[in-house]
C-alpha positions as CSV (number, residue, x, y, z in Angstrom):
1,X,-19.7,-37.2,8.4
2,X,-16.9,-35.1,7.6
3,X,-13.5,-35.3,9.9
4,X,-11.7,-32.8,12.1
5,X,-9.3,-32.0,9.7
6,X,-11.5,-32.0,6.5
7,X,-13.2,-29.1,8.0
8,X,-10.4,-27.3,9.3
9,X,-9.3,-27.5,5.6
10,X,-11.9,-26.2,4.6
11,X,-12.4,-23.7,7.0
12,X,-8.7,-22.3,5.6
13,X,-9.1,-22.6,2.1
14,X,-10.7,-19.4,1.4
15,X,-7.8,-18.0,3.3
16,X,-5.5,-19.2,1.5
17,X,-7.2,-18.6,-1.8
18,X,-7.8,-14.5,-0.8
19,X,-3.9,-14.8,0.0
20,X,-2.8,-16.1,-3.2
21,X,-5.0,-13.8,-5.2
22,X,-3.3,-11.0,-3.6
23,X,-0.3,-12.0,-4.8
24,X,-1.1,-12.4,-8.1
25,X,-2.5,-9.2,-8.5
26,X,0.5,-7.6,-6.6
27,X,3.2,-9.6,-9.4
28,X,0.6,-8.7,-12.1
29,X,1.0,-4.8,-11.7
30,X,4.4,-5.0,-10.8
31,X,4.8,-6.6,-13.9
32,X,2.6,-4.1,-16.0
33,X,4.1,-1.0,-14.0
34,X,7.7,-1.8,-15.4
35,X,6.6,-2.9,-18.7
36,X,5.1,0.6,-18.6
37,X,8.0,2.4,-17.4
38,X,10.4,0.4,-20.2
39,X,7.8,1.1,-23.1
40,X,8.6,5.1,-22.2
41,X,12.2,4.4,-23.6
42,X,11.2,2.9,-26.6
43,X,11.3,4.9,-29.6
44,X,9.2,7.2,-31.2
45,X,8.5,9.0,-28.5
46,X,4.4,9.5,-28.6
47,X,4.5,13.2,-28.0
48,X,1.1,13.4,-29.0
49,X,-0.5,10.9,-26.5
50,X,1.4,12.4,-23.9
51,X,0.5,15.9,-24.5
52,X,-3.2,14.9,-25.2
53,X,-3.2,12.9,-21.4
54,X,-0.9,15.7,-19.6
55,X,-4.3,18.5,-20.7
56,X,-6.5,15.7,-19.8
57,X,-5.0,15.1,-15.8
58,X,-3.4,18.6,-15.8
59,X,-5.3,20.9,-17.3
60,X,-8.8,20.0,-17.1
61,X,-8.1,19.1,-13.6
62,X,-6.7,22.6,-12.1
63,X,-10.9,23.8,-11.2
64,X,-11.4,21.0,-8.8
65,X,-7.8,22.0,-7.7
66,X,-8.3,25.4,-7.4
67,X,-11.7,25.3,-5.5
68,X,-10.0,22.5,-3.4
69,X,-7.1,24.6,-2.3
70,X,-8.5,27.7,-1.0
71,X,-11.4,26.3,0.9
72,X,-8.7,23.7,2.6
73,X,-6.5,27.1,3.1
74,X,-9.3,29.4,4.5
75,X,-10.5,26.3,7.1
76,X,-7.0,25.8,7.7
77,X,-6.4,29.6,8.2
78,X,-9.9,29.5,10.8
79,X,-8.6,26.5,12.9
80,X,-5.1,27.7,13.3
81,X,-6.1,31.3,14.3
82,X,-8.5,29.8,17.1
83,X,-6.2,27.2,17.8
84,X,-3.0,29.8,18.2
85,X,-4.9,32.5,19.6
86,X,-5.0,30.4,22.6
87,X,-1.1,30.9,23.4
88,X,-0.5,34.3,22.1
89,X,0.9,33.3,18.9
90,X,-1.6,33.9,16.3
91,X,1.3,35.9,14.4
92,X,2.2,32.3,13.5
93,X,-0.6,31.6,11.3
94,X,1.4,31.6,8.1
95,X,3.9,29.0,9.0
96,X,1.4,26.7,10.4
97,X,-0.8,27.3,7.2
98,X,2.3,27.3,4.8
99,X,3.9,24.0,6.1
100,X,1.2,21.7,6.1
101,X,-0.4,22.7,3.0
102,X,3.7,21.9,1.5
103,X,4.3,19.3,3.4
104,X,1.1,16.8,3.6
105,X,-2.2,18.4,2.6
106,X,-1.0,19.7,-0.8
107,X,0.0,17.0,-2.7
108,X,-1.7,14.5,-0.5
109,X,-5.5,16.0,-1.7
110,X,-4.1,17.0,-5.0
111,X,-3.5,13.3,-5.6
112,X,-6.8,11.9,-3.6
113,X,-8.8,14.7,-6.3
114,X,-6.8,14.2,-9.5
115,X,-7.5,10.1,-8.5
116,X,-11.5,10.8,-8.3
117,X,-11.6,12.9,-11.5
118,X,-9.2,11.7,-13.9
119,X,-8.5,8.3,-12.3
120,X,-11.9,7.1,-12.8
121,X,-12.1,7.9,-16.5
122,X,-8.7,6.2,-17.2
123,X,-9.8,3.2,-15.2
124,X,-13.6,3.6,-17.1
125,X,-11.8,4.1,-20.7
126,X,-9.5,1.0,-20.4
127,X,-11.8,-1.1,-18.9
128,X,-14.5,-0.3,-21.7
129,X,-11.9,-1.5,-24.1
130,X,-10.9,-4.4,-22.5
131,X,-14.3,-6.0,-22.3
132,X,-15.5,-4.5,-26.4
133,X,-12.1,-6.7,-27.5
134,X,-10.5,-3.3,-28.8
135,X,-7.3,-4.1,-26.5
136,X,-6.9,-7.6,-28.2
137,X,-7.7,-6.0,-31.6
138,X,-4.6,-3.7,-30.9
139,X,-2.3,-7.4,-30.1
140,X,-3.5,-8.7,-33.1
141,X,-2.8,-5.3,-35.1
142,X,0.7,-5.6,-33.4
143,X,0.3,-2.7,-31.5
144,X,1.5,-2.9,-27.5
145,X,-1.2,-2.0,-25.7
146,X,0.8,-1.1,-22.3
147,X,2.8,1.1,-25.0
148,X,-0.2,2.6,-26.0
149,X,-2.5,2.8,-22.9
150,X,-0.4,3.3,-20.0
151,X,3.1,4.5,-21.0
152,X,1.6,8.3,-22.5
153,X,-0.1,8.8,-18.9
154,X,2.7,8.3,-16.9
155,X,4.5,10.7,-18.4
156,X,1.3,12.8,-18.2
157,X,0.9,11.9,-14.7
158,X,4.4,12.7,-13.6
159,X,4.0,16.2,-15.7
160,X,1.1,16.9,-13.9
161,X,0.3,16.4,-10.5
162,X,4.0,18.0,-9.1
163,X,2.5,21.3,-11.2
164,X,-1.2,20.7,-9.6
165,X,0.8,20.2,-6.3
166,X,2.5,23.7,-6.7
167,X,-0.9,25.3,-7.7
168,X,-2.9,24.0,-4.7
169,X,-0.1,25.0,-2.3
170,X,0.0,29.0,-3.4
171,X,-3.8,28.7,-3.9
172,X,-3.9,27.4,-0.1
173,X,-1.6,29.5,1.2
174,X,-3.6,32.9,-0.6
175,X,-7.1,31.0,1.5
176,X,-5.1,30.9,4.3
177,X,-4.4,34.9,3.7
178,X,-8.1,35.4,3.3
179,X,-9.1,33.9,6.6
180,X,-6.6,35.3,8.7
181,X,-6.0,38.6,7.1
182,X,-8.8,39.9,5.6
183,X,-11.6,38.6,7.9
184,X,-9.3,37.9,11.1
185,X,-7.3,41.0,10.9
186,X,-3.9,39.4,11.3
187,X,-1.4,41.5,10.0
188,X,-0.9,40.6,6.0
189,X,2.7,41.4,6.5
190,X,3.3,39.3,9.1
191,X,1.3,36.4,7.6
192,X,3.8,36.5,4.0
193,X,6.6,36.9,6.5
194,X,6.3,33.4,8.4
195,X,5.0,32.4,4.9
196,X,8.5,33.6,3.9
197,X,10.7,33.0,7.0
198,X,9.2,29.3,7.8
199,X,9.3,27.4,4.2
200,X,12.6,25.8,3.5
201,X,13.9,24.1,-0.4
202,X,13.6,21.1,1.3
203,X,10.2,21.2,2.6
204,X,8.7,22.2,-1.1
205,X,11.7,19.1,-2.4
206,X,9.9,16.4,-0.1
207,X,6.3,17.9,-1.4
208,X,7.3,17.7,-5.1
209,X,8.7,13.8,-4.0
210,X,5.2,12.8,-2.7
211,X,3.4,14.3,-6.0
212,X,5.4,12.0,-8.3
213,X,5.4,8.9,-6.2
214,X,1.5,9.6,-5.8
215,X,1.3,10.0,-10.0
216,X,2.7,6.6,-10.4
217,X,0.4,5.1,-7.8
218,X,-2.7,6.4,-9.4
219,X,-1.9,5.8,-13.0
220,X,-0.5,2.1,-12.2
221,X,-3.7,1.6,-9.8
222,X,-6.1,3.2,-12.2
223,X,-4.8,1.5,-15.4
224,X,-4.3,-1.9,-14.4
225,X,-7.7,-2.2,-12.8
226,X,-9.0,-0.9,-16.1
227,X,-6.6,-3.7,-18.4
228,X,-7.3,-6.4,-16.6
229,X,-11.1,-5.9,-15.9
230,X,-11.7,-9.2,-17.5
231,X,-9.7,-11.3,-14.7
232,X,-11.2,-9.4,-11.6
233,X,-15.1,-11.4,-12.3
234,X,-16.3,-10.6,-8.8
235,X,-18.4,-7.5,-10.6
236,X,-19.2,-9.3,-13.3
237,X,-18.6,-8.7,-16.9
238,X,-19.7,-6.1,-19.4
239,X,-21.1,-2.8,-17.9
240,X,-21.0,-4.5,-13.8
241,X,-17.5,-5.2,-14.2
242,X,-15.9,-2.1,-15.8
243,X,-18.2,-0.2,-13.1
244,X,-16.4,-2.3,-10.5
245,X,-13.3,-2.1,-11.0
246,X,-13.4,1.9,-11.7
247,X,-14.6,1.9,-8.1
248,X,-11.9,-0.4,-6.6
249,X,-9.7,1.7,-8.8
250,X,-10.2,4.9,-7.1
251,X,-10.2,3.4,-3.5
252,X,-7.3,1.5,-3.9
253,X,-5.8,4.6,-4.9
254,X,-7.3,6.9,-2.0
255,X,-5.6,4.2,0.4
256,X,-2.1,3.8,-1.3
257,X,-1.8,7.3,-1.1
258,X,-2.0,7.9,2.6
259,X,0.0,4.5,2.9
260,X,2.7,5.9,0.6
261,X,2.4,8.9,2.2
262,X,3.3,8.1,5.5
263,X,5.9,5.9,4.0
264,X,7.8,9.0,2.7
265,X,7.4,11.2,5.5
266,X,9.2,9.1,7.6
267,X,12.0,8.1,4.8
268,X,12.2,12.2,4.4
269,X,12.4,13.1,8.3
């Protein structure tokens, strides 16, 4: 029969164990998000790679933006109407529109979107090549596989979301127009004017801020789930394992974006 403490041992082993394996995997992509970050400095720059990532996360990602940004404006421009209507001060639609599409919603779904679409192939691609040996063919070529995977989609990354940022904001803001103006009957004069009147530098500065920090979140996140599939086993390995962590990848993601986000608006108020 097993003692007291035997089985209060063992009772707070797994604890322990899901502790220290949180740590690890916390080092591990600190680790590989610096070694990232340095192998951008290293010369030849890899032009190519980055303009070939930059079209995959920017441009093949602005239709998703697009549709994205003017249905969020136009449901933002129906709830703020009947929400202001209330108190007389419909006229204020464009500022309430305007601000929270700059300020949270913009780059806040602009990352959450970019993270579904092109997060989950980077995650998928890397992972594929971790468990086929190609990254281990690349070590023994002599080829630095952080230089090659990750640094180029940083740089991508960085390039590309404050851009798809900007995009969903004026995209918003014109849904916003559509709801309030042309189906509401607010005044389109008076909509661009609070647009206009309410939107300071350093509202679109600390929007533009959240973008970047979001574009290293997702790329580290999605990237290092992908290169080290092989230690996370709890999928499995082969196809189960790449599949898991390309999901883990994406939620991990979704949830380090509202938790930087709330970081940096309070830092930025």
């Amino acid at each position: 029969m097993k003692s007291q403490p035997n089985r209060l041992i063992n009772k707070i082993e797994p604890l322990g164990a899901t502790a220290l394996e949180m740590v690890r995997t916390l080092g591990r992509g600190a680790i590989f998000f610096f070694h990232g970050l340095f192998q951008i400095l290293v010369l030849p720059v890899q032009f190519r790679k980055i303009l070939e990532h930059t079209w995959f996360i920017g441009m093949k990602s602005m239709v998703v933006i697009v549709l994205t940004g003017i249905f969020t404006g136009m449901v933002l421009g129906l709830q703020g109407y009947y929400t202001l209507v209330r108190f007389g001060s419909e006229g204020m639609l464009g500022s309430a529109v305007a601000l929270t599409l700059i300020r949270e919603l913009g780059p806040v779904l602009t990352a959450i979107m970019v993270a579904a679409r092109a997060g989950s192939a980077m995650a998928a691609e890397i992972g594929v090549m971790r468990i086929s040996e190609q990254i281990d063919a690349l070590e023994t070529m002599d080829v630095n596989p952080v230089r090659y995977l990750f640094s180029p989609r940083i740089v991508a990354a960085v390039i590309s979301f404050p851009l798809l940022t900007a995009l969903f904001d004026v995209i918003g803001i014109f849904g916003g127009y559509i709801t309030g103006s042309l189906l509401l009957g607010i005044n389109p004069g008076i909509y661009f004017y609070r647009v206009n009147e309410s939107v300071l530098m350093s509202d679109i500065t600390g929007g533009f801020i959240k973008s970047i920090v979001f574009s290293l979140v997702v790329t580290t996140v999605c990237c290092g789930r992908g290169y080290f599939t092989h230690l996370h086993t709890r999928g499995g390995f082969g196809a189960k394992g790449v599949s898991h962590s390309t999901t883990t990848a994406v939620v991990n993601s979704c949830v380090l974006i509202l938790v930087f986000d709330y970081i940096i608006t309070y830092l930025l108020l």
